[in-house]
Structures are given as C-alpha cells and as structure tokens.
N, C-alpha and C positions, 0 to 999 in steps of 0.2 A: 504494500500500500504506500503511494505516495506521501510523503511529510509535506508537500507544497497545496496549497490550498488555495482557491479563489473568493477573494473577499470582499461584499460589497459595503459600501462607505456611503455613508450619509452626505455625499456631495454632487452637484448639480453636474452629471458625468457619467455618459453609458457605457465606462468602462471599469471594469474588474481587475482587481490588484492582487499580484499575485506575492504571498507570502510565504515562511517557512514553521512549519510547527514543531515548536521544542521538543517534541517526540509523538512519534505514530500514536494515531485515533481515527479508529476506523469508525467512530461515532460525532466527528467532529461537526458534518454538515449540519447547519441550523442553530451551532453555538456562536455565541460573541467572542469575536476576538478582540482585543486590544493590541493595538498596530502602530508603529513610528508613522507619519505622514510629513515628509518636510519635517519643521522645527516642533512638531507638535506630536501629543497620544489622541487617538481616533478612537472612537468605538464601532465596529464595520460587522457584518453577518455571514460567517463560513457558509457560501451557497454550492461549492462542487471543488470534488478534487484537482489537483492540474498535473496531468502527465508530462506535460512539455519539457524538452531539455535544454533548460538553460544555460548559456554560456556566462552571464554578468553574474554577480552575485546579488542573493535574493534576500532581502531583510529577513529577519525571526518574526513573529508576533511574539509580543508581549510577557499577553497573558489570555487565556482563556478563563472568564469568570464561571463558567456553567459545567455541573458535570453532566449535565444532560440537553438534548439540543431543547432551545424553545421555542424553535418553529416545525411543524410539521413537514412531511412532504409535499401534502395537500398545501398548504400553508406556503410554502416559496414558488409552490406553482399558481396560487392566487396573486402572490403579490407580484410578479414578473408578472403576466397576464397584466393586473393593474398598471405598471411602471409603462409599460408599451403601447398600452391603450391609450391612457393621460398623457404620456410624452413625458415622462416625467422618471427620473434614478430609480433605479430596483433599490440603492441604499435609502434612497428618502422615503422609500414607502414602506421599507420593513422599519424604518427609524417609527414612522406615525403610526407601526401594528401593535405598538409598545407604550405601556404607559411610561410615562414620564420618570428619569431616574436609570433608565437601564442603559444609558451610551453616559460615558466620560465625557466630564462639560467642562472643555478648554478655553478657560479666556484669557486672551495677549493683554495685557493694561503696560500704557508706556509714558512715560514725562523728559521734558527737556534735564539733560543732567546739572548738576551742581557746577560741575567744571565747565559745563558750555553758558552757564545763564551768567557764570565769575568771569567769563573771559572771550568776549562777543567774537574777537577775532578768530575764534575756533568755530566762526558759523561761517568763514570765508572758506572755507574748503567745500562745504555744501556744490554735490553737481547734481542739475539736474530742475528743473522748476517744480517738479511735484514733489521734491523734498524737502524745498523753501518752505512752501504751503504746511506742510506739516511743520515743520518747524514754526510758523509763524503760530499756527495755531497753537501748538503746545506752549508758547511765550505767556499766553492769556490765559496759562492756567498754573497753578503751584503744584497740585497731588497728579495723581495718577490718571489718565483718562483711556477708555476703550478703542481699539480700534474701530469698532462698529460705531463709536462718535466720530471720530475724524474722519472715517466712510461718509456718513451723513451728513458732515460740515461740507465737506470738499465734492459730494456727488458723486464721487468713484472708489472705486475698489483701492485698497493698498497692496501691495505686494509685498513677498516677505523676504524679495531684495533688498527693497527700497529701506527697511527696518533695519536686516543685517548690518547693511551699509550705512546707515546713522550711525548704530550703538557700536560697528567697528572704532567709529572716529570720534567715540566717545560725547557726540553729542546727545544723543539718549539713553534711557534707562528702560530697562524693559521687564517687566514681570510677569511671569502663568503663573495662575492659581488654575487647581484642577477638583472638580467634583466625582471621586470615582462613581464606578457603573454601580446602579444598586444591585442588592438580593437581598436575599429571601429575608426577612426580620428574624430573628433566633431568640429564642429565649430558653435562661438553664434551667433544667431541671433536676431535682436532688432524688437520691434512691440510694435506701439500704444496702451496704457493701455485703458481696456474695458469700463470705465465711459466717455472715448470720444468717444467711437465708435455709440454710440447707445444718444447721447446730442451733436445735433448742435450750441447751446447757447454755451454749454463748451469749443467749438471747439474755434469760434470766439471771446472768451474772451480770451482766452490761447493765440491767436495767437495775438487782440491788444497789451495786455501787452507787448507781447512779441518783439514786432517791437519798441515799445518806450522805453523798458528798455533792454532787451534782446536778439538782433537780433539773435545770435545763437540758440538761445532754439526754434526760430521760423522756423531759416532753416531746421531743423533737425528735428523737428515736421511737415513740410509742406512734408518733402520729404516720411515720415511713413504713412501719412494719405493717400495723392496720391496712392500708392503701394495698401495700404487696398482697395481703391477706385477702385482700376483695379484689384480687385481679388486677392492679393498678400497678403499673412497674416504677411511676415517680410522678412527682410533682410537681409545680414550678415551687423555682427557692422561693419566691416573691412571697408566695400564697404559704410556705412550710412556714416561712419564718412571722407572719403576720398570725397563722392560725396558732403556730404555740409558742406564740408571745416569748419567743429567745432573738437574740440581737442576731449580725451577721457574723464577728469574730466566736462564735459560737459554732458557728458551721465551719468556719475553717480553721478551726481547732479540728472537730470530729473529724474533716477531712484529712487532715494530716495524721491522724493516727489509723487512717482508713476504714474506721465504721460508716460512713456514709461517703457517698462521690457526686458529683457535679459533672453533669452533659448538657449538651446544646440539642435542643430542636426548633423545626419552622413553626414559625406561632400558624395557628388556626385561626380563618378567616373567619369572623364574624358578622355576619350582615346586620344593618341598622336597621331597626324597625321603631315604626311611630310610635309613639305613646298613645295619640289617636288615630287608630285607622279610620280610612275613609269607607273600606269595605268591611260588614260587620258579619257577614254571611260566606259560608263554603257553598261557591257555584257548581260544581262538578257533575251534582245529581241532580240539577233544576233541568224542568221539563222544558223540550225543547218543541217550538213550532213545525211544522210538515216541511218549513221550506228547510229550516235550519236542518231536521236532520239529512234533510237528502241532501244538503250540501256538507255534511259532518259526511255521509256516506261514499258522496263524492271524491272527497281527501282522502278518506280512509283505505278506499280502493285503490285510488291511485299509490298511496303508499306500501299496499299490501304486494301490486303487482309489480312495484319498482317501475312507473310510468312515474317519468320525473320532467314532464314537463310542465311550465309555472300553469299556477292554476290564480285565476284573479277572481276576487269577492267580491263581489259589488251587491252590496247590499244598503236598504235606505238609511239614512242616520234611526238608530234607536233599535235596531232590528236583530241586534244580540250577536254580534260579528263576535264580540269577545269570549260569547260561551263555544262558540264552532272552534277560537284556536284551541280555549283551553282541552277539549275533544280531543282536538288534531294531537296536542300535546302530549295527553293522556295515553295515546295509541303510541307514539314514537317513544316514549316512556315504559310503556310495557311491552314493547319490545326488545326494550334491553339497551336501546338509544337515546340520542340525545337532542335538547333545541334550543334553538338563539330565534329569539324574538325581538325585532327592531322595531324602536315608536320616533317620532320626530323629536319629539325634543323633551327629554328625560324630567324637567324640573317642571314642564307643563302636564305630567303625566302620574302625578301621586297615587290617582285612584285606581289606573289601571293596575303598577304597582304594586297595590295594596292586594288586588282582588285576585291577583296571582298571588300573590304571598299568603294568602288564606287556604288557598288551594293545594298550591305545592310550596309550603314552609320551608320544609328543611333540605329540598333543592334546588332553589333557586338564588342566582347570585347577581345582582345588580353592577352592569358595568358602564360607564360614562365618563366624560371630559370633566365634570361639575362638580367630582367627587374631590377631596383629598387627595394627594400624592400617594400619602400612605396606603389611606381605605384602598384606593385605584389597585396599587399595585397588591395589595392583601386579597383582594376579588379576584382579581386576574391569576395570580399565583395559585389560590383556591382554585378556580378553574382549568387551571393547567394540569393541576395535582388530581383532576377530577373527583375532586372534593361536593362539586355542586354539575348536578345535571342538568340544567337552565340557565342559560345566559339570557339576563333582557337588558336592554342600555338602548342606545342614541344611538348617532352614526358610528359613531368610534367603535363601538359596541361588533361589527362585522368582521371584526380580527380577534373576536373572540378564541382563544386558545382551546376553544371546545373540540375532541374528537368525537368521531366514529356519530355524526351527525345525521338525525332521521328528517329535520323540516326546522327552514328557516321563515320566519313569518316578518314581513314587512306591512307593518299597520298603519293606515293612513299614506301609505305610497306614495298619494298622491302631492304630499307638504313638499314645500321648495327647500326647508330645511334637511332633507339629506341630501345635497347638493352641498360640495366641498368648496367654499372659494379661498381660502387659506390657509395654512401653506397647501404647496403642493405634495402630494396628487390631488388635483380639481378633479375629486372622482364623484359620481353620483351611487348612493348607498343601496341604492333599491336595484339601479340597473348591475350593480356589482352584487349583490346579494344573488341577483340570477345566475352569476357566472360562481357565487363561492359554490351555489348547489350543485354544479352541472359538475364540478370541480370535486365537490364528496361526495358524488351520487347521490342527492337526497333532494327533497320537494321543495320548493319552494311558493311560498300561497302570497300573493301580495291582495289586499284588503282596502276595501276605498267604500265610500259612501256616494265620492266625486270622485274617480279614477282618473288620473289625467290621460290626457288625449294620447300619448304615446302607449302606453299600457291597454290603453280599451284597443286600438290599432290592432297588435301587437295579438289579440285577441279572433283576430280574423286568418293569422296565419299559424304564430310561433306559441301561443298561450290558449288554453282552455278558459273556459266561464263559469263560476257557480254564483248562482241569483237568489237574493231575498229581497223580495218586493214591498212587504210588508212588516211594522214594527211587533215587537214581540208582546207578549202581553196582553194581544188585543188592542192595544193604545192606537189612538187614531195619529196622521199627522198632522201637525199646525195647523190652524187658520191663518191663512199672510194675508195685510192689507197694505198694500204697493201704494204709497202714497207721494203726490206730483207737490214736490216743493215749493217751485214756482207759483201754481195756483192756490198751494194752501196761502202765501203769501201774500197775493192779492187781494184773496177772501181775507186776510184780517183773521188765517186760524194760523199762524204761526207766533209763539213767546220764547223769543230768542230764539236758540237753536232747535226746541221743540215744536211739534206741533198741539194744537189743543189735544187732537185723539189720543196721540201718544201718552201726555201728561196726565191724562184724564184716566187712561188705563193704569199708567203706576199708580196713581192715587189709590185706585180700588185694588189693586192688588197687594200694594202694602198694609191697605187699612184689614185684610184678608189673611195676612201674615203669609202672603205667597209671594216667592223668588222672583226676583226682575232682575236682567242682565240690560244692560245701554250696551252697545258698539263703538266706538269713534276711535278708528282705525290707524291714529294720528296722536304720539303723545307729545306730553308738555303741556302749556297751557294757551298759546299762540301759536301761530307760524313763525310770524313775524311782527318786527316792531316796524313800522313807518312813519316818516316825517311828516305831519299834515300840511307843511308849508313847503319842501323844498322836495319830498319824495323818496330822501334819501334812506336804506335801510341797512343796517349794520349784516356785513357778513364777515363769513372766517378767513380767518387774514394767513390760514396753511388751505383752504380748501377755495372753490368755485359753486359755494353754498351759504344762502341765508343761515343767519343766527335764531334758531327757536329759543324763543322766550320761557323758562319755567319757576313760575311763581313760587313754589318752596323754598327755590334756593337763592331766588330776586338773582338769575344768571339766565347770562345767553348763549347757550351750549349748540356746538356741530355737533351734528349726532352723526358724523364721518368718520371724526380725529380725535373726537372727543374734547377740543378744544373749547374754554370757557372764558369767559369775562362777568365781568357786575351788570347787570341790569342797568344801563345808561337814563339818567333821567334828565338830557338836556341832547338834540340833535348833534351829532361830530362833525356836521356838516356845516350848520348855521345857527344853532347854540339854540334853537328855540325849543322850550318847554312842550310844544304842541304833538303831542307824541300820540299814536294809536297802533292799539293791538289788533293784528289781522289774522285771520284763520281760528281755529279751534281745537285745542286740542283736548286728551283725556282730564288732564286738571282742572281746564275751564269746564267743560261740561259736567265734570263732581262736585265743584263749585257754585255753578247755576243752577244744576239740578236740587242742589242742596235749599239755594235762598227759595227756588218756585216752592221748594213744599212745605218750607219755616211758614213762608207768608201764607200757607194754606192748612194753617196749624197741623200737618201731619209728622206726626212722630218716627222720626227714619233713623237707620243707619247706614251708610254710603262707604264701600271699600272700592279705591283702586286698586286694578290690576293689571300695569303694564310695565314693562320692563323697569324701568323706573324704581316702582313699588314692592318687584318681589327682588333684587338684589343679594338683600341679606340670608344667610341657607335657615328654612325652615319659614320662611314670610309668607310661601305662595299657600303651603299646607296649613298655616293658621289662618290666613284668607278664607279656602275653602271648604277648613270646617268650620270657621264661625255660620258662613253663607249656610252651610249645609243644614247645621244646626237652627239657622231662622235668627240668630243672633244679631246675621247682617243680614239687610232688607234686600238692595240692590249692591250688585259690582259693575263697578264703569271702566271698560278698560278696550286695550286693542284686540289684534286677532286671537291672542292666546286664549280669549274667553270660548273659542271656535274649538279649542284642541282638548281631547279626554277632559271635558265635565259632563257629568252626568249624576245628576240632581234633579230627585223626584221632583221637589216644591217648586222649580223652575213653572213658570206659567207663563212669562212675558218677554220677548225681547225685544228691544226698540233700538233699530239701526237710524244714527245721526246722519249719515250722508252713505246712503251705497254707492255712491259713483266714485270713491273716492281712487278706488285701484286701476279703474278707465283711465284717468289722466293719466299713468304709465306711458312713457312711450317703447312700449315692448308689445311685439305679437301675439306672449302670454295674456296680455293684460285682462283679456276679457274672459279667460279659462280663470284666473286666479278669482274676480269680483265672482263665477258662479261657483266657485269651492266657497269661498269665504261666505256668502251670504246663506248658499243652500246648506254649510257647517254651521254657522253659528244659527239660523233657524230651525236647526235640529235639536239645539239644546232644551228646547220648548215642549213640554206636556210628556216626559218619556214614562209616564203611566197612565191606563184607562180610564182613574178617577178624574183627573183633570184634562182636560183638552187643551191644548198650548195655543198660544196666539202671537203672533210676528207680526210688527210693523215696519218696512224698511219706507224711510223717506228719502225722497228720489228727486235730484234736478233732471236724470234722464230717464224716468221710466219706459218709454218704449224700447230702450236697445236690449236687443235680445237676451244679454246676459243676464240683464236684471230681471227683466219679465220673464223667464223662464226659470230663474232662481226663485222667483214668488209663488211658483209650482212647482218645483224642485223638478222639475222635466229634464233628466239628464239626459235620455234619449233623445230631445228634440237638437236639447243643447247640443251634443255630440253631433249629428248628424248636420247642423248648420255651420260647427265651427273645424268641421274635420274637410269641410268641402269649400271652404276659405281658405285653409290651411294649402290645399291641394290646386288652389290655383295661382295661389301666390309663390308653391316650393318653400314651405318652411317644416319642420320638425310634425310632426313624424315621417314626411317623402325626404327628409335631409337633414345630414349630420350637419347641427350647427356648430360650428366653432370659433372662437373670438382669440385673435391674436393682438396682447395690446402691450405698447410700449410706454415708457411712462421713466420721467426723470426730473431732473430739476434744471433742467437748461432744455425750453419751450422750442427752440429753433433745433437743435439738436435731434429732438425728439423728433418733429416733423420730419427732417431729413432723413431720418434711420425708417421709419414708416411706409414714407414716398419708396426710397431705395428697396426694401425689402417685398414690397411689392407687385415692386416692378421683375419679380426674379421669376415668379412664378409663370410657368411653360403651361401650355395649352393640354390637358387632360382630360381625358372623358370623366375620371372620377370627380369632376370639381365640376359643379354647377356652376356657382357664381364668386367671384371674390369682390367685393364692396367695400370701400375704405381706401385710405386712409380717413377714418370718420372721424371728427371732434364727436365726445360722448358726452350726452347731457350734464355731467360732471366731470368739467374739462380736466381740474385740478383736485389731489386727494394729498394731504399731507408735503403739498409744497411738493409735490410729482405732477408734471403736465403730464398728461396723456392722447393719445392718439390709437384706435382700433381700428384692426383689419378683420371682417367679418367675408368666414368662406361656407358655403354652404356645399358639401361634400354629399354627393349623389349617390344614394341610397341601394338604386337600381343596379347602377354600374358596378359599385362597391359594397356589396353588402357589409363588411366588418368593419371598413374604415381604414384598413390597412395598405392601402394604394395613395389615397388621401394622405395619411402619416405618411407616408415614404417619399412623397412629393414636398412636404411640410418640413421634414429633417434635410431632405436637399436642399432646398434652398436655405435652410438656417447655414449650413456647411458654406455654401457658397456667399453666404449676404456676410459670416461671421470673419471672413479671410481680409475682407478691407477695412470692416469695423470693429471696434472693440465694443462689447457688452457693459462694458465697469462703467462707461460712461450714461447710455440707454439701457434700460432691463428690458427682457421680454417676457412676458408673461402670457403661457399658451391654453387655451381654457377649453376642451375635448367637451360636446354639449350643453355649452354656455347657458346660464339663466340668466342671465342678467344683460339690457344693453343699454345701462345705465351708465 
C-alpha cells in the first residue's frame, strides 16, 4: 500500500496535493490530515491513495487527528458530485460537511517592527508599490493587525512573498497563532482497580482500615464497587467525587497506591429539550385520513421495493404531511435503517421538532448552523458514532454523518432558504438531497403544500406524485377575502395601514380569546426617512441601499452590511427639521395596531416576530408558546409566521400588503407572493371546530398570483406560471446561473465583466448569456458589482456538464491576462437571486 496520499484542502483550487504518510494506513481515506502549505499548517481530507512515482520530494503530513475516517464512501462521493456541480473545491465542501472546529485555524497577524518605525531610513529599501501600501498602512497602527485587514484596506490579495520579503529586511513582524482541529470532548472516568474486583478479603480489609483511619478512601471506594456491582465499569470523576463528598487529592492518592484508576472516554451526546414543549401528544398511532394513508402506502412501497425515485407530496397546508413522514420514518426505522429529515430553517421550526421528539425521543438528534460549536459538534459526533438514528436540522443538516440510510425527507422544499448563497458551494439543499439519495440508495420524498415550479416539472418526467387534497381532521379550509386597497381607500374604509374589515375582525377575535396573526413582510418600522423639503434620504454609505428606520433602537440600519447610525433628526442635506417616515414596516404596524385597539378599549397582547425579535436563543419558542397558550393575542411579524406554526386557536390572519414580493424584480417573484400568501393562509382554522378566515389587502388584486393564492388554486397557478416560464426560457427549460464580479474599484470591475464575456464561444448548451448587468444592488459592503447571467439549455445538456466545461474554459483563458486579487468572481450554479 502506498504511504502517498491525495489531499484535498480547503482552498479555492481543483487541484489535489499530494502528501506523505508517517506510516502505512490502509484506512486513511476520509481522515484529516494536517499538512505544511507554504508558510502555514492546513487542515485538508485524505480523498485517495497516489500510486505515482515521484521524482521531487514529497512533504510528510503532519498529523492525522482521527483514528477512524469521518467521511464515508458514500460521503466523498457526495461531496465531489457537489464541488463539480457548484464549481466550487472538493476541499471547501468537505470543509462546510463539518461542523465548525475540525480544520486548524491559521491566522498571519503582522505590524511594522520596532526597528523600522526607530529608523524610517530602513523603509528606503522597500521594492515594489504594493509593499509601500502595506507599509503605509501598518504606520496607522501600533499592535498587530490581520492580513484579511490589509486585504480589505488595499482590495487585493497579499502574497506571502511580499510578507517574507518585509520581515527578511526587518521591516515587519509577523505572528501565527493556530486553533488546533477539534475532537471528540473526553471526559475521565474512575473505576475500581482489578486486584479488588476478583478478592473479596481485599475488599473488606480496604474498607476496615478505611472506616478507622480513612473514612474518605472508604466512601469513595464503596461508591466504585456498588457501580461494578450493578454492571457499571466506572464513573465520571466529576460525579464520584461530588457524590461522596471527598476532594480530588483524594483520588490521587488512591490512584497512586493503585486501588482505583483514571481513563478517558467521549462524552455522550445529549440533546436539549424544552422545558415547554410545543407538542404535548405521541402522533405515531393517530388515525390517518384515506388520502394520507394511500400516500403513507405509496412510500412504503416504494421503499419496500427499493424504487428510489423522488417521490413529491403535495399536499394542502393542514392536511397532516407531518404524520405521513413520521410513517415513512417509522418503516425505515424498523427496518433496521436510518433518516435525515430537512426543514428550512431550524429556529423557525420548534414544533415540528418537538413532535418528533415525542415520537422518537431517544433517536433523534438535532443538527444545525444555530447550535453551539460544542452542542454542533457533540450531535454530529453522536451521529457519526451512530448513537442517534435520526438526523433532523437545516440545510447544513444534509452532510449528516448518518449511515446505511432508508429516506431523506425534504419539508417545505419548496423555501428559498435551502439555497446556499454563502460561502461557497452555492449548493441548493433539496436539489442535492436528491442526489445524496441516489448516492445511498435510499428514497427521497420532498413535501410542499406550494411545490415550487421546478419540483412539480420534475414530476412529469424524473419524480413521482403522492396527493392530499384535503385537510385532516375534517377541518375545512379558510375563508379568504381579497380585499382592493385602493378602493377600500377611497371609500373612506381604510385606518392607516388597516382596513375597517380587517380591524373589525381582530377586535372580535380577540374579545373571543382566539389567535390573530398580521403579515407585513417588511421589518423595522419605516423604509425610509425623507426630507419633506429637499427629498433627500439617508443611505449606507458601504452599500447602494436606503437606511431603514427602527424605532427601538432610534437607528438606521442596512439590512445588507448590517451597517448602522442614530436616527438623524435634522436633514444632512439642508439641516431642516421636516423629516417623514415612508413605508411600513413590522414595528410600525405592532405599534399602530396596538394605539387602534387602546382607543377601542380592547385589552390585547401584541408579540413580534421577525428576525429582529427572535435573535436571542430561546425568544422564538417563548413567542410561541405564550401565543399558543392565548397569553399572546396577536403576533405581527414577516414571512417566518408562514413557516411550521400550527396553532389550533389561530382563526385570523390579516395580510398588510400582499403585493409586496411582486415588486421583486426577479422571475421568481410571483411563485414566491403565491407560497407566501397560500402558506401563511394556511395557518388559519387547522381544526373543524373553528373555520379560519384570511384577509389579504391588495393594491393589485387581479394579478394572478394573488387571486389564485385567495383560492389556494395551485393547479391553476402552476399551469399559468409554468407556460410563462416556457416562453420566456427560464428555470425549469434552463439552468440559471449568475456569474458576478464584485470589488472595490467600480471601473475595474466593469472591465473584468465586459472582458470575461466576451470569451464565451458559440455553444449549443448555452441558451443565452445577458450581462454585463448592473444588479438592482449595485454596491454591497463597498464591493461594486457587475453580473453575467447565462441560461444553460436544459434540452441540449441535461446535467449541466457541457455548460460547466464551457464556464471553467473561459475562466482558464479570461484568468491568464487578469488577476482575480484585484476582481472576485463569484459563480452561483441555479441562482435565486437577481438582486
């Protein structure tokens, strides 16, 4: 067996470095290695052995951290498949299959030295202008600063020429500090030494002595023997020495005479559970509806016969999709298998959750971005050690370490949040969930109430359908009343942002003690501030975006960059006082809605719910069980009120402007207004006792998306927006993809754009290419940008792989005259966004 090994590395580069292994392992593929790179320690992943015979000489690695690999088979065949499809490093994507903590974190920090700042004449040797630059920079500063800062001052990359050749000439000083790769957490354990286990005399003389001269050595020895005694080979020290009450130099006394020993084990992964669950009941044996089960029989089949093509749910909101996985679950479970279950976005998803965790308690293990470093990696380890038979999490969640997998479920499929935009891979979770199944033989069921337009497609050739028409329960669905803005307006029935109906309905449902949800899709509590005199309106001085206004914090926050200032209360243009608030967002409408029902003496409680509000961990789950509980009356919040609530008392919901997601200028725009409006109209009446009621107020009520989301008619939807799609050549007839460049010298950026463009050769695979386009956000964090949109022919290329191959040659040929340190590109494989 080869000692040389190919390793992939966490660096934007589709090439494999070949290493040396301190000694033969034939088990090495899928461990980390730690590897020299340049001036630096890497953390890279053993992907294959290298037979080749090299004549150079070939570095060592390190160190290997793992004795065992922690990637599968299946597992590097996923994530290659990923790196080739997104365009994107096999090391960056097996870096992102990892919680956070397992590669070695090297940072360069550097400063002008002592000697150069005492003696200027030692800056006249400096060659070069980009070493000036750096130096000038480091002038303005006394301690230490990052390379990744003087990147970002200067707009390009440093080289780790340019450094050597400083700190050779003694003009700087340069420091690594290094984060090793984590593992596994270990905690000791204590147990009775072997010449007592198997000598009762020994036992009883240890323990005399011990009572007349010793009483600790006895407590402490009575409590290790017990344990043995009932099966138990040791304990943690933590827990021996707390439970009988003896200090630590106590124990290392008895260790040193050897009645007792100290070992290391991996701690066991504990999953956190609420104090309050949301779910108060085990679903597993609730009676299912005629549709549900023929669709529970449908999966079942298919998984029994090993027919593993995806199978899409579509069933109406409220219609018990949740009890068909846990079925699906149940079956792959008692087979002896395993499942990873994906939702959009884990912190909007307590209940579902919960109602799993009732189900299957003590195998399921919670995995997510949102968690802890530690928790993260304590779940994932647990799962790796197949400790836990269920993986449920987020996007991140589909590099579950899960083996020998029966069915992967993708809930709500249809959210834009499993779409990856940073870092790279720009991979989408649901279209990659299809390829982990295909990849472990096992089913994959994606689930939608609004399936997006690519998945229902998808359904006419490559996917199967299972249908629930109708809600479960008996429960009927909503009444919606589609109400025209404009003319409530004129009539004199609109106060403020509401309409009378609307207002008039929360009234009576609160005085009822029944649930209202508002919409307004838009947080903060303005858009924007405007000058009344001169027009002038404050924007972000890194972005090419208005400042929204939010009253809690009296700031005017980009919700881009995240950059903030005070609340200005005099124009910066012409100093005048005459200031007005424009637009509306979630705080104003909690606000207003609040004064309308003071002045209508009703007694309310009012919780936001948008990003904003649930921040803190634990905010959104006390949100929604005060709501649940009737504590809170109404919650005012944006889409997230659309995502996993399901709350009997719910009876009302009143959308502030459904047009709002039309203004988009994206070809999604009118798919996303009927998920959003036909989802959050579903949170309404999800029991037979109460009949739910929807009001969406509308400046455009006749465009299709709205009026057909007022009758949840996805079928009509479907059929009108899948034959727009088809004559304009967009997504699902075409692979979209966005190439976009983006820097901090505006002219530069253009040029690299223009150039790059222009590279591309006449292909049958490539529809169209469009662009150089200014995007409705020209600027993002003090980066201009410029995108080239190519719409990659379906027909011609089914996988996309002629496309890519066209995409990476001209990168090869545009990269030979320009350098990238100066422009980034950024390549985005099914773009959602053309923002």
């Amino acid at each position: 067996m080869s000692k040389l090994v190919k390793v992939a590395l966490p660096i934007p580069t589709n090439q494999l470095f070949t290493y040396k292994l301190p000694e033969s392992d034939t088990n090495a593929v899928g461990k980390r290695a730690i590897v020299p790179l340049m001036n630096r320690e890497v953390t890279g992943i053993i992907v294959e052995f290298d037979d080749s015979d090299y004549k150079s000489e070939i570095k060592d690695v390190l160190d290997i951290p793992d004795k065992l690999p922690i990637f599968s088979e299946n597992m590097l065949k996923f994530t290659r498949w990923m790196s080739e499809y997104y365009m994107t490093s096999w090391g960056e994507t097996l870096k992102i299959a990892l919680p956070p903590g397992f590669f070695v974190q090297s940072t360069t920090k550097f400063k002008l030295s002592d000697l150069a700042a005492a003696n200027p004449t030692l800056l006249q040797s400096i060659r070069g202008p980009r070493q000036a630059e750096i130096v000038n920079l480091l002038s303005e500063h006394n301690s230490y600063v990052t390379v990744a800062y003087i990147e970002k001052k200067l707009g390009t990359k440093i080289s780790a020429s340019q450094l050597n050749a400083l700190e050779s000439a003694g003009i700087i000083e340069i420091e690594d500090s290094k984060i090793r790769a984590k593992s596994a957490k270990k905690v000791k354990m204590l147990a009775i030494s072997e010449k007592y286990l198997n000598d009762e005399i020994e036992v009883k003389i240890f323990l005399i002595n011990s009572e007349s001269k010793k009483p600790s050595y006895g407590r402490i020895f009575s409590l290790l023997y017990l344990q043995h005694m009932n099966g138990i080979k040791g304990i943690p020290s933590k827990n021996a020495l707390d439970e009988s009450k003896v200090s630590r130099s106590v124990v290392n006394t008895l260790i040193k005479k050897g009645v007792v020993y100290e070992y290391e084990i991996e701690s066991a992964y504990v999953p956190v559970t609420a104090l309050t669950p949301l779910a108060t009941k085990d679903e597993i044996n609730a009676v299912l509806s005629d549709e549900q089960n023929e669709c529970v029989t449908q999966i079942c089949d298919a998984i029994d016969k090993n027919n593993h093509e995806p199978i899409l749910l579509h069933g109406v909101t409220g219609s018990g999709k949740t009890l068909v996985y846990m079925q699906a679950v149940r079956k792959v479970l008692d087979m002896g298998k395993t499942a990873l279950l994906l939702v959009p976005e884990i912190a909007l998803t307590p209940q579902l959750i919960d109602r799993f965790r009732k189900v299957f308690s003590n195998q399921l293990a919670v995995l997510h971005s949102g968690m802890k470093d530690s928790e993260r990696f304590e779940s994932w380890n647990a799962l790796k050690k197949g400790e836990y038979r269920i993986a449920l999490g987020a996007r991140s969640a589909l590099f579950a370490p899960i083996d020998n997998l029966g069915i992967i479920i993708v809930d709500e499929e249809h959210d834009s949040s499993y779409k990856q935009d940073s870092p790279s891979p720009r991979y989408q979770a649901r279209d990659s969930a299809v390829m982990r199944a295909k990849i472990e033989d096992c089913l994959c069921v994606l689930g939608s109430a609004t399936p997006s337009i690519e998945s229902m497609y998808n359904t006419t050739s490559k996917y199967k359908i299972a249908q629930i028409k109708n809600r479960a329960d008996g429960a009927e669905m909503p009444e919606v009343t589609l109400l025209d803005t404009i003319s409530a307006t004129k009539n004199n029935q609109m106060i403020g942002s509401f309409s009378r109906l609307l207002l008039d309905k929360i009234v009576q449902k609160v005085n009822r003690k029944e649930g209202v949800i508002i919409l307004q899709n838009r947080r903060g509590f303005a858009s924007v501030v405007c000058c009344n005199e001169c027009g002038f309106i404050p924007e972000c001085s890194h972005c090419s975006v208005k400042l929204t206004y939010h009253k809690p914090k009296e700031a005017l926050i980009c919700h881009y960059c995240g950059y903030s200032e005070k609340m200005i209360t005099h124009c910066k243009a012409c100093d005048t006082d005459s200031l007005a608030l424009i637009g509306t967002g979630t705080q104003r409408i909690e606000a207003e809605l609040a004064s309308l029902l003071s002045e209508r003496g009703v007694k309310h409680v009012i919780k936001r719910m948008d990003s904003d509000s649930v921040k803190q961990p634990g905010s959104l789950r006390r949100i929604l069980t005060s709501f649940a509980k009737g504590d809170t009356d109404i919650l005012v919040g944006t889409q997230m009120l659309a995502k996993g609530i399901d709350i009997d008392r719910v009876t009302l919901i009143g959308v502030i402007n459904a047009d709002l997601q039309l203004l988009f200028p994206d070809f999604r725009s009118a798919e996303r207004t009927f998920q959003l409006l036909t989802q959050i109209s579903g949170r309404a009446g999800r029991q037979r006792d109460f009949r739910g009621e929807v009001i969406l107020q509308s400046f455009n009520p006749t465009h299709y998306a709205v009026k057909l989301a007022s009758t949840a008619d996805y079928d009509a939807f479907y059929a009108h927006e899948i034959e727009l799609r088809r004559e304009v050549f967009y997504p699902p007839y075409v692979r979209f993809i966005a190439v976009e460049f983006y820097g901090g010298d505006e002219t530069k950026v253009i040029s690299y754009a223009k150039r790059f463009a222009s590279l591309f050769p006449k292909s049958a695979a490539i529809h169209e290419i469009m662009g150089p386009v200014i995007p409705t956000i020209a600027r993002i964090s003090n980066n201009y940008r410029r995108v080239i949109y190519i719409k990659g022919n379906k027909s011609k290329d089914p996988s996309g792989a002629i496309t890519r191959a066209v995409i990476r040659d001209v990168l090869k040929r545009f990269e030979l005259p320009f350098s990238k340190n100066v422009v980034m590109i950024k390549i985005d494989i099914d773009s959602y966004s053309s923002l």
